[in-house]
N, C-alpha and C positions, 0 to 999 in steps of 0.2 A: 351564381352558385359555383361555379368551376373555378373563382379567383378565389372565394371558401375554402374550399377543397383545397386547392393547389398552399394557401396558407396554412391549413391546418398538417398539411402533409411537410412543408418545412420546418414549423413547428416542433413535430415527433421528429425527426431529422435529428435537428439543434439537441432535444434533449436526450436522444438517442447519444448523441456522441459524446454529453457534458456526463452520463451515464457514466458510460464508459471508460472516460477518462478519469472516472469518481472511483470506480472498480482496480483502476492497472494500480491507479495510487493506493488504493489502501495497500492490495496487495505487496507493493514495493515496501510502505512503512510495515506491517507484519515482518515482512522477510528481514529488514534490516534492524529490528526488534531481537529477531533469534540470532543475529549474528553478534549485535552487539553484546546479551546475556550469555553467549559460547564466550566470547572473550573476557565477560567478568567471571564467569567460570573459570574458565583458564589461570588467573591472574590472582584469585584468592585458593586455587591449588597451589600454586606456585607457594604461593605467602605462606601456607600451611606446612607445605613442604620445610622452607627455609627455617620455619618457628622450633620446626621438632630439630633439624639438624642440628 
């Protein structure tokens, strides 16, 4: 019973950290999502700018 245990406890371990690592990732794709739409922001201001001048 305790090598049960001791398995089932490495187990939630493993997925605890594949979690995790599932979490920081998204968050980095989101972040780098808004960075990359601020720069096509950026870039069709620009374009718009240039069109009226």
């Amino acid at each position: 019973m305790k090598g049960s245990l001791t398995k089932r406890l490495v187990y939630l371990m493993i997925l605890g950290l594949f979690s995790l690592n599932f979490l920081t990732a998204c968050n980095t794709v989101a972040g780098a999502g808004k960075d990359i739409e601020a720069a096509g922001d950026k870039i069709d201001d620009t374009a718009t700018k240039e069109k009226n001048d």
